[in-house]
C-alpha positions as CSV (number, residue, x, y, z in Angstrom):
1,X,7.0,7.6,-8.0
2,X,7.2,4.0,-8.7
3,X,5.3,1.4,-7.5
4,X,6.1,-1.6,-5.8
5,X,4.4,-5.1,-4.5
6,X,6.1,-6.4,-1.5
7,X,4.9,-10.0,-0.8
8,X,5.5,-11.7,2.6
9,X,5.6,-14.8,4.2
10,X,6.0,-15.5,8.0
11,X,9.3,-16.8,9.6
12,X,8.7,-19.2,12.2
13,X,9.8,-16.3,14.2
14,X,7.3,-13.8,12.8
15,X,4.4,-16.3,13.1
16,X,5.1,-16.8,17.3
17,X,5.0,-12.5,17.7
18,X,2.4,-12.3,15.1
19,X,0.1,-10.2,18.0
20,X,3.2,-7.8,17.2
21,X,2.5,-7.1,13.6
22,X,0.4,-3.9,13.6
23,X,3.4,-2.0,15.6
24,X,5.8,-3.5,13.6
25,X,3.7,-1.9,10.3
26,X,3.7,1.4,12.4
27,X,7.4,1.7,12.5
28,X,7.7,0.3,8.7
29,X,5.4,3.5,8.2
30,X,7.8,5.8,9.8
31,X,11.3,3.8,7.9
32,X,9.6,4.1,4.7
33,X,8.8,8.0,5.6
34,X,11.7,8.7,6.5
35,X,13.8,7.2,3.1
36,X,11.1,9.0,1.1
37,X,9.0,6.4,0.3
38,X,5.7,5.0,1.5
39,X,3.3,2.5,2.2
40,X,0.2,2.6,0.4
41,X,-1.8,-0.2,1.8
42,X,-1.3,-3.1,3.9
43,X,-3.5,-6.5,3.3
44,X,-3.7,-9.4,5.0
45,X,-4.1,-12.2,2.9
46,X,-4.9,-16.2,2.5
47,X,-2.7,-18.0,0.8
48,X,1.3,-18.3,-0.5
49,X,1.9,-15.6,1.3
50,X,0.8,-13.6,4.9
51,X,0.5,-10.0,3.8
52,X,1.1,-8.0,0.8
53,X,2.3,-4.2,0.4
54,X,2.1,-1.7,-1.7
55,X,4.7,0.8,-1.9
56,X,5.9,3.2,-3.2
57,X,9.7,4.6,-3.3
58,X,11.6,7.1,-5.8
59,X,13.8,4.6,-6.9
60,X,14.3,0.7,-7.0
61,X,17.9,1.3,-4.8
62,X,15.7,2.7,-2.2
63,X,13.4,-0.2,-2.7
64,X,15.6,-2.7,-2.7
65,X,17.3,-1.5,0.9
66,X,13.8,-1.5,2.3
67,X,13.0,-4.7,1.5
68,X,16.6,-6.2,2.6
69,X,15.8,-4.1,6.0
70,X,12.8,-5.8,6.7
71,X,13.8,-9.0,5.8
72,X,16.7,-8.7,8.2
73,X,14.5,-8.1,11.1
74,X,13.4,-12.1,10.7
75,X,10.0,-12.1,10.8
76,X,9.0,-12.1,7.2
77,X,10.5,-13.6,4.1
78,X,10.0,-10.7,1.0
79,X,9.5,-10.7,-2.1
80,X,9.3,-7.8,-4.4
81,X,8.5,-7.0,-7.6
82,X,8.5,-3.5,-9.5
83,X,4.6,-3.0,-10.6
84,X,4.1,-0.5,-13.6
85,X,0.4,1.6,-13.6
86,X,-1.5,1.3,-16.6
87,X,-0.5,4.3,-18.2
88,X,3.5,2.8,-18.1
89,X,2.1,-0.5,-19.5
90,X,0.7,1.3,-22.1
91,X,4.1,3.5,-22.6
92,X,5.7,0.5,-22.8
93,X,4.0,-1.8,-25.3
94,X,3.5,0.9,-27.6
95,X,7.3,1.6,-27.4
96,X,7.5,-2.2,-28.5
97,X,10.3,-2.9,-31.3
């Protein structure tokens, strides 16, 4: 399934119910699950940006409504980006024209 990085950054909004952040990662759990994808892990970080996620979905539709879903909600600004394994790096360079 692929992969993706979901990067986030606070709202003002987000930052004042920050205390609410590990329920609101529950129920991401259970909208992912239920659109067949999944979280894989959920970091905290310091930085440009709050938290990062890795995902993954079965396809970059499903991804992309996810991430639009989230950032509806208003407590995070997303970014995501497609991430490719090794082996598909390696698919891919050697498939190089």
């Amino acid at each position: 399934m692929p992969a993706y990085i979901m990067l986030n950054r606070y709202t003002s909004q987000g930052s004042a119910k920050v205390r609410q952040s590990p329920g609101r990662i529950d129920a991401l759990k259970q909208l992912f699950k239920a659109n067949g994808a999944e979280i894989k892990q959920v970091f905290l970080v310091m930085g440009n940006y709050d938290t990062v996620l890795v995902v993954e979905a079965p396809d970059d539709e499903t991804c992309a409504r996810l991430s639009l879903t989230i950032g509806a909600a208003g407590n995070v600004r997303v970014e995501t980006l497609r991430a490719f394994t090794e082996d598909e790096f390696r698919r891919i360079v050697s498939a190089m024209l």
